[in-house]
Residue frames as a rotation matrix with the C-alpha (Angstrom) as fourth column:
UNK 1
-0.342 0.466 -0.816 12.40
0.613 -0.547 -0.570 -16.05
-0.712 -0.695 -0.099 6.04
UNK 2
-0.089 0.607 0.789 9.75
0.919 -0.255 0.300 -13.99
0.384 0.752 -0.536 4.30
UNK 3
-0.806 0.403 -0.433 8.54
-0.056 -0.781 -0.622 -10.07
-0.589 -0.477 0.652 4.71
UNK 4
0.432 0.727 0.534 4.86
0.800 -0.035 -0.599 -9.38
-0.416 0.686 -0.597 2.93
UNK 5
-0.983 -0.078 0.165 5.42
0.147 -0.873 0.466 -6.29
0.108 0.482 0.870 0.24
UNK 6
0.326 0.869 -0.371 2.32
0.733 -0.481 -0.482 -3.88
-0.597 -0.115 -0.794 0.06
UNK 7
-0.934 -0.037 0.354 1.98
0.242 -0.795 0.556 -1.38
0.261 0.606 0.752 -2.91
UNK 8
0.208 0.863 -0.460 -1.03
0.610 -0.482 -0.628 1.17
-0.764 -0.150 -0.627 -2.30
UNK 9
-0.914 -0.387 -0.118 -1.99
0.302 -0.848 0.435 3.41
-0.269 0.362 0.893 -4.80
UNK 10
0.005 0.903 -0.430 -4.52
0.743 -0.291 -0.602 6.04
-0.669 -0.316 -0.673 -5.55
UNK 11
-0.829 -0.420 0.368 -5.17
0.496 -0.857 0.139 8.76
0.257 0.298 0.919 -7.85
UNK 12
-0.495 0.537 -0.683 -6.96
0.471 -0.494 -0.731 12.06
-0.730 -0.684 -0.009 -6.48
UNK 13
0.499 0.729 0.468 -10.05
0.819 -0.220 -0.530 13.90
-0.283 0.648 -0.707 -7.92
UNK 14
0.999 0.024 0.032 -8.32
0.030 -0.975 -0.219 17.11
0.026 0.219 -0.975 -8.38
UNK 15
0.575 -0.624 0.530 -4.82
-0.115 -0.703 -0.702 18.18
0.810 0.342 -0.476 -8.20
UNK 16
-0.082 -0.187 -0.979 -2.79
0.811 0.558 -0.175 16.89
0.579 -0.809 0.106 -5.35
UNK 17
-0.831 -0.549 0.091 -2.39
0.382 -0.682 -0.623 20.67
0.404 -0.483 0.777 -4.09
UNK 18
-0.270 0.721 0.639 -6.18
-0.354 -0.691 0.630 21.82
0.895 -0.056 0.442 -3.96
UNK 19
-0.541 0.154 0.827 -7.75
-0.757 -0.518 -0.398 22.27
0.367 -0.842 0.396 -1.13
UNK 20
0.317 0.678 -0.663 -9.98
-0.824 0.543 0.162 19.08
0.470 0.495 0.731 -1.34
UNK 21
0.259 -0.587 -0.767 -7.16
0.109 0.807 -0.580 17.02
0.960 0.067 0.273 -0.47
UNK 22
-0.074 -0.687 0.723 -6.06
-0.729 -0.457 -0.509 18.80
0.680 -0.564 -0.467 2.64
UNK 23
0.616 0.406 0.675 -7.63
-0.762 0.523 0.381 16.34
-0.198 -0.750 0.631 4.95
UNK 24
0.908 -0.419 -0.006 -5.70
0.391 0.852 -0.349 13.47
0.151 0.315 0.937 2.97
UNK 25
0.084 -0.944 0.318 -2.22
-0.198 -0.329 -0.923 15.76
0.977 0.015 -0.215 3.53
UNK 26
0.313 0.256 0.914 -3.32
-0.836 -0.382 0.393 16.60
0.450 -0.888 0.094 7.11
UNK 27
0.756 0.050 0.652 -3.21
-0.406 0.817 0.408 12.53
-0.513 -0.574 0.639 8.22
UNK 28
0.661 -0.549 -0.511 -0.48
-0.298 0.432 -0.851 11.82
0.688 0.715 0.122 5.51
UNK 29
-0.239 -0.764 0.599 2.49
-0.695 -0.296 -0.655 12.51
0.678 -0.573 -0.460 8.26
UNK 30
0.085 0.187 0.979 0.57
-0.978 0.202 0.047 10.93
-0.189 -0.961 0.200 11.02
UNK 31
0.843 0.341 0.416 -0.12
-0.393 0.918 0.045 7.48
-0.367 -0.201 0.908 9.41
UNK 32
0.349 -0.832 -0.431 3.40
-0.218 0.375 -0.901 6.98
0.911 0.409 -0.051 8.13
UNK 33
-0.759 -0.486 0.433 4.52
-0.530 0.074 -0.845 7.20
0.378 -0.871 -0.314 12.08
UNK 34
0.306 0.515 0.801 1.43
-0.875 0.484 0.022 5.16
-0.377 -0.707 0.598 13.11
UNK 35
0.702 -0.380 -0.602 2.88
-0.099 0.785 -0.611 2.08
0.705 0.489 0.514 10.37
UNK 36
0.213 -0.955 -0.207 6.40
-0.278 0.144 -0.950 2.92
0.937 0.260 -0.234 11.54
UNK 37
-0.801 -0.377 0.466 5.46
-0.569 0.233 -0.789 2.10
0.189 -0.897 -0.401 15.06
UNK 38
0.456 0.890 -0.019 3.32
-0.890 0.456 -0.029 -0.58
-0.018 0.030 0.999 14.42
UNK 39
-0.086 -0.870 0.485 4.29
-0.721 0.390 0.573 -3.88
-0.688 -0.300 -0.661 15.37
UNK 40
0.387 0.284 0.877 5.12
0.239 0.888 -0.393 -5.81
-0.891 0.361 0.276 12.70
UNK 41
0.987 0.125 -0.101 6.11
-0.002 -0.618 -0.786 -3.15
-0.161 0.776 -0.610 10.39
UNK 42
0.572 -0.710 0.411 9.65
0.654 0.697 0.295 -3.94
-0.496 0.100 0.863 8.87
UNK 43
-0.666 -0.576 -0.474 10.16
0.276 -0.781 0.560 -0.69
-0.693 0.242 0.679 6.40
UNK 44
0.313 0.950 -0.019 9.25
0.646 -0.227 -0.729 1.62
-0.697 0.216 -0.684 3.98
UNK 45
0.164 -0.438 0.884 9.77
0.974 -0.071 -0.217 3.12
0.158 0.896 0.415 0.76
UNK 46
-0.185 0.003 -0.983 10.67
0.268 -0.962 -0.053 6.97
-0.946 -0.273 0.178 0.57
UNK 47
0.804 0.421 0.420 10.16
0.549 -0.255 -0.796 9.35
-0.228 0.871 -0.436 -2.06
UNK 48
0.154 -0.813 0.561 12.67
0.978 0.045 -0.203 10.68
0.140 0.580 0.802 -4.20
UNK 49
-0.356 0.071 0.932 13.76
0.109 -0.987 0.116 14.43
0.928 0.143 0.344 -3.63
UNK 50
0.507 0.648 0.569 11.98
-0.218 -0.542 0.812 14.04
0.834 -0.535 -0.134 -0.05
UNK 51
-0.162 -0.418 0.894 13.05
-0.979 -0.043 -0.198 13.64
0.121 -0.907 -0.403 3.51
UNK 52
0.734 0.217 0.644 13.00
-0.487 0.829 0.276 10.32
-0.474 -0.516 0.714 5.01
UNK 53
0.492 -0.150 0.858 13.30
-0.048 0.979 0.198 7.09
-0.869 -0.138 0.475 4.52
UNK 54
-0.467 -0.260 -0.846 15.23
-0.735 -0.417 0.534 6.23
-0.491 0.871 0.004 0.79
UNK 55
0.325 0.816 -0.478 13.43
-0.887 0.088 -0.453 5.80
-0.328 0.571 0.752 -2.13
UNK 56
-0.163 -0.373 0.913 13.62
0.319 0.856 0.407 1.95
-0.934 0.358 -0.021 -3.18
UNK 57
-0.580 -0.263 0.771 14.22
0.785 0.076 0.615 2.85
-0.220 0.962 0.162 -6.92
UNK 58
-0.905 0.372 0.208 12.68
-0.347 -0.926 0.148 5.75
0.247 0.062 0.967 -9.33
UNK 59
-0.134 0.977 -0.164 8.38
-0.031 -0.169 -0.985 6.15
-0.990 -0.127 0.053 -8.12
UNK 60
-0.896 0.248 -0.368 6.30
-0.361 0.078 0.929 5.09
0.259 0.966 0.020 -11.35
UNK 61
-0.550 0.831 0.088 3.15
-0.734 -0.430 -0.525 4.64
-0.398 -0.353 0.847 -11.61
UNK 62
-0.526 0.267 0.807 0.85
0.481 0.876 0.024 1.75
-0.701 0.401 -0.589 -12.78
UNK 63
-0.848 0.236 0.475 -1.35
0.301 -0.522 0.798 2.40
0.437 0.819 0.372 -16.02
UNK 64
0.188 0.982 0.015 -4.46
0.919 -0.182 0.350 3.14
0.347 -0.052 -0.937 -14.06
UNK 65
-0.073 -0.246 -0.967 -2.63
0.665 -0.734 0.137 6.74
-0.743 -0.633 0.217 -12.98
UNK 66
0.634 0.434 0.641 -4.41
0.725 -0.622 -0.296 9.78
0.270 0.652 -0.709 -14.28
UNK 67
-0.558 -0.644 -0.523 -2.38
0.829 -0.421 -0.368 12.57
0.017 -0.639 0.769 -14.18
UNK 68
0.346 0.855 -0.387 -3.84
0.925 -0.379 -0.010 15.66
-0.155 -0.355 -0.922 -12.85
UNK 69
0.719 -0.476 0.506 -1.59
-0.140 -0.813 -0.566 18.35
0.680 0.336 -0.651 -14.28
UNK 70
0.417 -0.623 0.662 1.17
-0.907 -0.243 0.343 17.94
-0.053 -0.744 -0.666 -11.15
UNK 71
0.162 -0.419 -0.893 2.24
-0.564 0.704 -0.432 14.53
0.810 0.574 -0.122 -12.35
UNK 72
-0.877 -0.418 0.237 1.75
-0.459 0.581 -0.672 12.90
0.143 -0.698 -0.702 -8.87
UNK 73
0.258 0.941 -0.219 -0.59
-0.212 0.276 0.938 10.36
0.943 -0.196 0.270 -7.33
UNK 74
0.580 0.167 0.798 -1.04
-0.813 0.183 0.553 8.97
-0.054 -0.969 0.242 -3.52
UNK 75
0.702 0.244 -0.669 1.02
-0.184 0.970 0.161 5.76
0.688 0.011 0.726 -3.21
UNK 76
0.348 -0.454 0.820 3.14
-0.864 0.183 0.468 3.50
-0.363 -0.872 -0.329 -0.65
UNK 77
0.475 -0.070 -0.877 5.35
-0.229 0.953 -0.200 0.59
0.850 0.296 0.437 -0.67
UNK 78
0.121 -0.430 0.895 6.16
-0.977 0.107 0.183 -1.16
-0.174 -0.896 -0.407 2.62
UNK 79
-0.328 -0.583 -0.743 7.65
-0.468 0.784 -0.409 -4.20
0.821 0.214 -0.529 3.90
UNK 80
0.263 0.650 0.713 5.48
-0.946 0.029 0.323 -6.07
0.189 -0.760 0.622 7.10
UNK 81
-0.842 -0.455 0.290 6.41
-0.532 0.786 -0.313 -9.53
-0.085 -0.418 -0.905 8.82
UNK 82
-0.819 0.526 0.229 3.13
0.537 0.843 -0.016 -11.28
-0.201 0.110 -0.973 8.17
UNK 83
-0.064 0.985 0.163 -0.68
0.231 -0.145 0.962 -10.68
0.971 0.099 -0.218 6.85
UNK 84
0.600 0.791 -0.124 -2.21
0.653 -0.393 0.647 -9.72
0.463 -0.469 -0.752 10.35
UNK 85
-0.451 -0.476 -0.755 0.31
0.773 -0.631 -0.064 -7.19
-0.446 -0.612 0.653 11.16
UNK 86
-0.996 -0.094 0.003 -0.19
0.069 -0.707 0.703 -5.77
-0.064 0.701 0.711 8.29
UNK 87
-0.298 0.954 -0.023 -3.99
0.594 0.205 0.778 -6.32
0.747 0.218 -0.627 8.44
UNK 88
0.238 0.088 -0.967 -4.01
0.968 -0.096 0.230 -4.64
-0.073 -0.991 -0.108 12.22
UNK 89
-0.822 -0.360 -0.441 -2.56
0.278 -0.930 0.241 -1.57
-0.497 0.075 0.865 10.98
UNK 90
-0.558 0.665 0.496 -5.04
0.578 -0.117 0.807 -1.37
0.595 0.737 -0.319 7.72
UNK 91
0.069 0.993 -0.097 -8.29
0.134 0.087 0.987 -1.82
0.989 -0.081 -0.127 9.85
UNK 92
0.513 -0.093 -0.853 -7.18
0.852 -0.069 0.520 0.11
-0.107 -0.993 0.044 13.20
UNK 93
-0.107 -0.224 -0.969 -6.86
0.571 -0.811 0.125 3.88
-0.814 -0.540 0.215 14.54
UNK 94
0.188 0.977 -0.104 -6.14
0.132 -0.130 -0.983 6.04
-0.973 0.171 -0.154 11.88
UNK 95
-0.993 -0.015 0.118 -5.29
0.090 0.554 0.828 4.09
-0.078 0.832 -0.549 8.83
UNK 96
-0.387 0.922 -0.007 -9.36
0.919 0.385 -0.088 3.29
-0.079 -0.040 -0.996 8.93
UNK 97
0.173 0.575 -0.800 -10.08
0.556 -0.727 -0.402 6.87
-0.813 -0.375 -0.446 9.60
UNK 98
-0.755 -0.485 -0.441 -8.24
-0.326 -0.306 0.894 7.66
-0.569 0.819 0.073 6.27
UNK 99
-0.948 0.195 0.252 -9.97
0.317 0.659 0.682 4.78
-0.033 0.726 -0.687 4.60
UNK 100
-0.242 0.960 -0.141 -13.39
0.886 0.159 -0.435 5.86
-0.396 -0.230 -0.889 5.52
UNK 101
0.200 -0.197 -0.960 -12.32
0.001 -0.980 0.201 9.59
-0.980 -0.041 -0.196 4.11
UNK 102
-0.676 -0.734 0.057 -11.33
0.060 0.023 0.998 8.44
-0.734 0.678 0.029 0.58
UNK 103
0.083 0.756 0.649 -14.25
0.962 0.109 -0.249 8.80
-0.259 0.645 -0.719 -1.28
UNK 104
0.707 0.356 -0.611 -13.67
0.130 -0.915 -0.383 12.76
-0.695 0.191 -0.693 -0.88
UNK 105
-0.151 -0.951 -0.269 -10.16
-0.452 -0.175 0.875 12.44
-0.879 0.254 -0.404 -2.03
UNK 106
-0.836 -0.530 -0.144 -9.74
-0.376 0.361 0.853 9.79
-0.400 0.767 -0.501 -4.77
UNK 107
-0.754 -0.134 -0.643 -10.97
-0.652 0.268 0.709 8.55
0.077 0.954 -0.290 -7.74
UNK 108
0.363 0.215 0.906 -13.36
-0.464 0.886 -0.024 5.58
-0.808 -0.412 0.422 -7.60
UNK 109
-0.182 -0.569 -0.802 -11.86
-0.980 0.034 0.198 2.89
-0.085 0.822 -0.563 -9.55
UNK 110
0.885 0.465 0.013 -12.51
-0.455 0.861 0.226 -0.77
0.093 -0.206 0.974 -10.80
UNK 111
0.146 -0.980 -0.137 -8.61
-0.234 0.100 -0.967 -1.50
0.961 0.173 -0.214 -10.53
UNK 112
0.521 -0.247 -0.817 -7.20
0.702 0.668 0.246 -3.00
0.485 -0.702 0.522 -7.17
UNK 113
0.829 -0.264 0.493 -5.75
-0.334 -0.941 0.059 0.38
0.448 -0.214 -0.868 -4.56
UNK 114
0.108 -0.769 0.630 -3.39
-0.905 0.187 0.383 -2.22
-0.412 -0.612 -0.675 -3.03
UNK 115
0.496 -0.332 -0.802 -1.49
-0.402 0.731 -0.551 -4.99
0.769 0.596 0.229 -4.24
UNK 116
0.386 -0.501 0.774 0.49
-0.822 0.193 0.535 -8.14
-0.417 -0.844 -0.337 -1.57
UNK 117
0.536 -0.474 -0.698 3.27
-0.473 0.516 -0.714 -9.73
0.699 0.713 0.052 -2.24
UNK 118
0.762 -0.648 0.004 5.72
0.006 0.013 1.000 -11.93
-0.648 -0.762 0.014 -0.17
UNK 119
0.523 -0.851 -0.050 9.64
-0.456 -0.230 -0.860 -11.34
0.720 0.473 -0.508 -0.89
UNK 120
0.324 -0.678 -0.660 12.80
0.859 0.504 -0.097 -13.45
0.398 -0.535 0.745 0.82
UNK 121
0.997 0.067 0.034 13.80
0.050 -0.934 0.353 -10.98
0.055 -0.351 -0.935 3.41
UNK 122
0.003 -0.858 -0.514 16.60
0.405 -0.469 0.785 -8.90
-0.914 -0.211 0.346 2.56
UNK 123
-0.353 0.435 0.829 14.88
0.898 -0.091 0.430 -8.48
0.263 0.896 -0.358 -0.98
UNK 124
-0.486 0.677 -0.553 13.56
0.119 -0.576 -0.809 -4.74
-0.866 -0.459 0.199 -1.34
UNK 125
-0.331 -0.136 0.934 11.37
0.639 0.696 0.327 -4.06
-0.695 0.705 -0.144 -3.23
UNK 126
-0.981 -0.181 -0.075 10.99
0.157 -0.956 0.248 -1.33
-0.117 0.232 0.966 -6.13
UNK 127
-0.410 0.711 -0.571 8.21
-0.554 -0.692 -0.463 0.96
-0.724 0.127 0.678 -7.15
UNK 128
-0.670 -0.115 -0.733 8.35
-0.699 0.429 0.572 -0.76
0.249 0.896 -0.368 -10.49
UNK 129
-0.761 0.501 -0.412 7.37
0.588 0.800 -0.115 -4.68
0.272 -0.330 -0.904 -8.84
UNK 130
-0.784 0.604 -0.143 4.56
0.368 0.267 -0.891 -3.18
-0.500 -0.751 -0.431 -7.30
UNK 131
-0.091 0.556 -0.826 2.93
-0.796 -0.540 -0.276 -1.79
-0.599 0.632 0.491 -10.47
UNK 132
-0.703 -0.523 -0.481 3.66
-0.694 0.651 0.307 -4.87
0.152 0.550 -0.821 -12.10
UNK 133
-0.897 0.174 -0.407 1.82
0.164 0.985 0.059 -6.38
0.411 -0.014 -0.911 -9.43
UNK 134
-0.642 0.765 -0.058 -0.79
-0.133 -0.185 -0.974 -4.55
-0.756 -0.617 0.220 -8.73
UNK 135
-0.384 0.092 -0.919 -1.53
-0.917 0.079 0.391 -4.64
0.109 0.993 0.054 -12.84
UNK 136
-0.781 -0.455 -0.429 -1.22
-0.465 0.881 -0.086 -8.01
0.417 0.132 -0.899 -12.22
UNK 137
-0.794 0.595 -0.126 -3.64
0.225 0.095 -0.970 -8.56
-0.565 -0.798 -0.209 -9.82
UNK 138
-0.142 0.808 -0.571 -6.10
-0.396 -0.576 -0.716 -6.78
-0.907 0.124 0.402 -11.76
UNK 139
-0.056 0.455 -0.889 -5.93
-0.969 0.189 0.158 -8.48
0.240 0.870 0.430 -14.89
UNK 140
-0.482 -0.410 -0.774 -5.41
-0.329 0.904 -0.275 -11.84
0.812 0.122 -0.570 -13.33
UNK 141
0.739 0.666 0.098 -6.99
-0.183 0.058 0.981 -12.29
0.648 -0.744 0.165 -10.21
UNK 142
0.377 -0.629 0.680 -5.28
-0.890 -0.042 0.455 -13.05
-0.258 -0.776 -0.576 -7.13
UNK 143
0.764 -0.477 -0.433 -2.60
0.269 0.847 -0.459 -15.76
0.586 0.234 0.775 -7.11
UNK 144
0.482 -0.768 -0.422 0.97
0.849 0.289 0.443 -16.73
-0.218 -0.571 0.791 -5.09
UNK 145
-0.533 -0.679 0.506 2.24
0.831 -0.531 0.162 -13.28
0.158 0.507 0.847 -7.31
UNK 146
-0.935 0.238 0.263 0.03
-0.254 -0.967 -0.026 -10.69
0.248 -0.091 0.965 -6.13
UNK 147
0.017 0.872 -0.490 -3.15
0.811 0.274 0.516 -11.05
0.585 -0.406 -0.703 -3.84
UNK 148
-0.159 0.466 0.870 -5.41
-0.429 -0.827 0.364 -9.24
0.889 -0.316 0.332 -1.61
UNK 149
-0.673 0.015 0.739 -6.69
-0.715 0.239 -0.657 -9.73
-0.186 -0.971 -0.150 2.19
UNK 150
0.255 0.950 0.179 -9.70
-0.946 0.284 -0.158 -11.66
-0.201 -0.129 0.971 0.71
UNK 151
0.902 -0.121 -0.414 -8.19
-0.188 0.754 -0.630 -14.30
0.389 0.646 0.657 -1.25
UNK 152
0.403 -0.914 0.043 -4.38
-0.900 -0.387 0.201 -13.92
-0.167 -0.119 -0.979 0.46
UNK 153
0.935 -0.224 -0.275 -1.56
0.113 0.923 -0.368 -16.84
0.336 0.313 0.888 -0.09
UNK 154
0.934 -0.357 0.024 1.01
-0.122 -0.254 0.959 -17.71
-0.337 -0.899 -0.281 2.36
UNK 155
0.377 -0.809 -0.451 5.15
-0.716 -0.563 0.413 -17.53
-0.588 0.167 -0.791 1.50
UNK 156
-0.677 -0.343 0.652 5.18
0.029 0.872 0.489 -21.20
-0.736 0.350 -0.580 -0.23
UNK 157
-0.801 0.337 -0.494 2.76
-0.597 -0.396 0.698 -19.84
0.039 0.854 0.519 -2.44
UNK 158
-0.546 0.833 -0.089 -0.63
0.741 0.530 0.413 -22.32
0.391 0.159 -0.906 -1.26
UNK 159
-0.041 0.831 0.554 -3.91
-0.166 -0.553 0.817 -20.17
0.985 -0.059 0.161 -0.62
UNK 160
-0.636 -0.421 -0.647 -4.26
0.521 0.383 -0.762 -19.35
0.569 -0.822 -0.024 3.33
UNK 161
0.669 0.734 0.115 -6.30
0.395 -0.482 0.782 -17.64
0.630 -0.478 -0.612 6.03
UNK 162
-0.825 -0.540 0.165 -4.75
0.106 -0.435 -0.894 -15.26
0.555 -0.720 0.416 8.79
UNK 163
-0.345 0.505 -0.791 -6.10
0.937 0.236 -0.258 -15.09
0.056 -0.830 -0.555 12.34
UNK 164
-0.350 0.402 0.846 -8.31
0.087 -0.885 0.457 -12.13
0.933 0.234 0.275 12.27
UNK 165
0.902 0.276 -0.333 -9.11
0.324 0.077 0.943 -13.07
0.285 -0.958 -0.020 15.99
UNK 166
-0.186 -0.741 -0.646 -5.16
0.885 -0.412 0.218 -12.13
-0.428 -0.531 0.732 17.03
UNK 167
-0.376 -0.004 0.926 -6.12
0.313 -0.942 0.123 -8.46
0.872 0.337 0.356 14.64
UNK 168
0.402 0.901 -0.163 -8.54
0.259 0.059 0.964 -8.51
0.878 -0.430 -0.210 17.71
UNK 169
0.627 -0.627 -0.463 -5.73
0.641 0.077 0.764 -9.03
-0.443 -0.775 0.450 20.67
């Protein structure tokens, strides 16, 4: 048995605190509890020092993280039971309303904001792996070690499609 991994990461135009961002704080709260009650959704990293969930190892950053004087960027690492759960969240309610909002917030970048992996479940996995592989991804293209929705590759590691008609249902 497999879970997918999912690293997101971003880094914001300004300072995480300025005002700019607020919209990106404002929905932060909400779309962690729209994941965590999404079906399909398996877990999720916390952040060190914060409430919640606990942090799967120390939070690092990949090299494409500017720092903005406050030494933080946007990022996530979850665990999902298959590509179109995890697709169904993405591209539905407001996960989408975020996405469509990031241009004020972050960066543009030529560098991959999200990185998928699959892991044997009971595997978690750290901050670390998912910089690794999002890195990865970006100098390599997609492959069985780190892909995207476009190109994705199923837990035996051959190249695959997911019903985008059940994202639908």
């Amino acid at each position: 048995m497999h879970h997918l991994a999912v690293y997101n990461f971003n880094n914001f135009r300004v300072r995480a605190d300025e005002p700019a961002n607020q919209g990106f704080h404002d929905r932060n709260d909400l779309n962690f509890r729209a994941a965590e009650t999404s079906e399909g959704f398996v877990a999720r990293s916390g952040y060190e020092g914060d409430e919640g969930p606990e942090s799967w190892g120390p939070q690092v950053f990949p090299r494409f993280h500017i720092d903005n004087g406050d030494g933080w960027a946007p990022a996530t690492l979850s665990l999902w039971r298959d590509l179109t759960a995890l697709y169904a969240f993405t591209y539905s309610a407001i996960h989408i309303e975020a996405m469509q909002n990031a241009r004020q917030w972050f960066d543009r970048h030529t560098w991959p904001p999200y990185v998928l992996w699959w892991v044997r479940e009971g595997h978690v996995p750290s901050w670390q792996e998912g910089c690794e592989r999002l890195e990865r991804l970006h100098d390599h293209g997609s492959s069985s070690f780190a892909f995207d929705f476009k190109t994705p590759f199923d837990p035996d590691g051959h190249r695959t499609a997911f019903d985008r008609a059940a994202v639908q249902r």
